[in-house]
C-alpha positions as CSV (number, residue, x, y, z in Angstrom):
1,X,-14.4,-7.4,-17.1
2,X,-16.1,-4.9,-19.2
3,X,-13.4,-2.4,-19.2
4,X,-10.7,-5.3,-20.8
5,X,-13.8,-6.6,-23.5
6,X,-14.4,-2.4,-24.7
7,X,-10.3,-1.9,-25.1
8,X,-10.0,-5.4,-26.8
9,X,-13.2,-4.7,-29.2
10,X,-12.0,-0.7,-30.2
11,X,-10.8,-0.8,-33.7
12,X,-7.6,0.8,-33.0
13,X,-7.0,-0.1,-29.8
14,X,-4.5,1.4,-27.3
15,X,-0.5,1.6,-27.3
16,X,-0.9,0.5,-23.8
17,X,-0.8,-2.4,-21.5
18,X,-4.3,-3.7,-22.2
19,X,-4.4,-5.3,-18.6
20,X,-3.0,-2.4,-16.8
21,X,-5.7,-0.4,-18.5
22,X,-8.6,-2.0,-18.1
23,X,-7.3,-2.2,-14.4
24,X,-7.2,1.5,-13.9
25,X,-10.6,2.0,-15.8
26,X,-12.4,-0.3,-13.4
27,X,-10.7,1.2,-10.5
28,X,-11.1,4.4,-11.6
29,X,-14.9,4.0,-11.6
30,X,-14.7,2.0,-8.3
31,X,-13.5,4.9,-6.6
32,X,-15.5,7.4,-7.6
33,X,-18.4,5.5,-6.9
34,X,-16.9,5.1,-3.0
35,X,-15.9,8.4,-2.6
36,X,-19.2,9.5,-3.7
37,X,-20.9,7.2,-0.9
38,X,-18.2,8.5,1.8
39,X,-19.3,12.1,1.0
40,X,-22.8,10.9,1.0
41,X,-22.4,9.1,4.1
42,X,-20.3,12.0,5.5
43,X,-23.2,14.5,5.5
44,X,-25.2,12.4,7.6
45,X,-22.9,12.1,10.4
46,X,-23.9,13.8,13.7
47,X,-20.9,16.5,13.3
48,X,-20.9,16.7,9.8
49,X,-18.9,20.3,10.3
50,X,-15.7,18.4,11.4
51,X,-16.0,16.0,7.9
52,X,-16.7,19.5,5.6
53,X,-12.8,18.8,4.2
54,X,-13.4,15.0,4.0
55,X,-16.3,15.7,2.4
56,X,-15.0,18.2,-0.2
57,X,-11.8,16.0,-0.7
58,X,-14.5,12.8,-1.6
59,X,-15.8,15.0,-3.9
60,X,-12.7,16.3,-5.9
61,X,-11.3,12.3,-5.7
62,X,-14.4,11.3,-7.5
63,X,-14.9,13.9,-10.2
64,X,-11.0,13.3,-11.1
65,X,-11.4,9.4,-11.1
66,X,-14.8,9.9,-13.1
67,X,-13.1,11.7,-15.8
68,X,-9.8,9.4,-15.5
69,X,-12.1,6.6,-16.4
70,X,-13.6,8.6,-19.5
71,X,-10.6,9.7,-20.7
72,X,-8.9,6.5,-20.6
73,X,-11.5,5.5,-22.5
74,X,-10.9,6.9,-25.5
75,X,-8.0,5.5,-27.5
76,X,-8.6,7.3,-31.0
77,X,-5.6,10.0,-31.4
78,X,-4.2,8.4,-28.3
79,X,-1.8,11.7,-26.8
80,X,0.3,10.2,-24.2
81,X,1.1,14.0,-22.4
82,X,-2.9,13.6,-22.1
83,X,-2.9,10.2,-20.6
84,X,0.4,10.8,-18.1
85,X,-1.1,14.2,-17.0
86,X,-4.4,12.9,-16.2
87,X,-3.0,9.8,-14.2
88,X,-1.0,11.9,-12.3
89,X,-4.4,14.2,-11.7
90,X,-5.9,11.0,-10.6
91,X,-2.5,9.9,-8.0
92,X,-3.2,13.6,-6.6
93,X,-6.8,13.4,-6.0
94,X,-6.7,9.4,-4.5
95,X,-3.4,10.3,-2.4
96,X,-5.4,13.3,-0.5
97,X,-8.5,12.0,-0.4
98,X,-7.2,8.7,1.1
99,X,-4.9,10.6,3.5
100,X,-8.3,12.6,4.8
101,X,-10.2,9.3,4.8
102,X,-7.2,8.2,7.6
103,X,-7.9,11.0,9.6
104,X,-11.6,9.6,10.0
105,X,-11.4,6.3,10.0
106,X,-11.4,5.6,13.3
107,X,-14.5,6.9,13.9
108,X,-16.1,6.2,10.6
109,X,-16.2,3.0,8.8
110,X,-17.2,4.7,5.5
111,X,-13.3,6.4,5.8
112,X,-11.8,3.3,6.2
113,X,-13.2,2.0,3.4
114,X,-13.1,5.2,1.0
115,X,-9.1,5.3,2.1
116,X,-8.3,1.8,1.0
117,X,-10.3,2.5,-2.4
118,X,-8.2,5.5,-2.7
119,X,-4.8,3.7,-2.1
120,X,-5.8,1.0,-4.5
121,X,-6.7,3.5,-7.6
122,X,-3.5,5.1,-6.9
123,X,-1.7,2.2,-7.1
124,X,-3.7,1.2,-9.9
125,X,-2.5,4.5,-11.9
126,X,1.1,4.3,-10.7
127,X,1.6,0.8,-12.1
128,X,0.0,2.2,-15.7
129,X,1.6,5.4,-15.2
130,X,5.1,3.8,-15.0
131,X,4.5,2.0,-18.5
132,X,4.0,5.1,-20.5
133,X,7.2,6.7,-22.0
């Protein structure tokens, strides 16, 4: 995984779980990437005015896991208030955007599978996010 080889090769390195990490970078990207295609795919539906929240919510959720991934990233200076806010940023944005991904996803496929994404990066950040003291 590229995500583990970066954190392994940095000089410094992280004072985190290197697995964990590299897990939430990867799914981090991952989802912004899908909720960027559900927006997308979102704007081409018939009755794209009943998907404007959706749409915006896709949005936010993949700007926040975007910058997530960045900042995670970066492991000189590591500041842990940094890391622990910007995880929880990152729980906020997936736990909404998933939840507004439910509300469509019987109608739309692209939902279904933008609302899993989201549960899984959430996750993802939960399980680093309960490391860091």
């Amino acid at each position: 995984m590229p995500a583990r080889e970066m954190i392994d090769t940095h000089p410094t390195g992280p004072d985190l779980d290197r697995d964990l990490l590299a897990d939430v970078v990867q799914s981090a990207v991952q989802c912004a990437q899908t909720c960027t295609a559900c927006a997308d795919a979102c704007l081409s539906e018939q009755q794209v005015d009943r998907l404007r929240k959706c749409i915006r919510s896709n949005l936010d959720c993949a700007d926040i896991c975007d910058t997530t991934a960045r900042v995670l990233s970066r492991h000189t200076s590591y500041d842990a208030n940094i890391t622990r806010a910007q995880l929880q940023s990152c729980i906020q944005a997936c736990t909404s955007c998933g939840n507004e991904c439910d509300q469509h996803a019987s109608m739309h496929e692209h939902c279904r599978v933008c609302a899993e994404e989201c549960r899984r990066c959430a996750e993802s950040c939960q399980s680093l996010l309960s490391t860091i003291s």
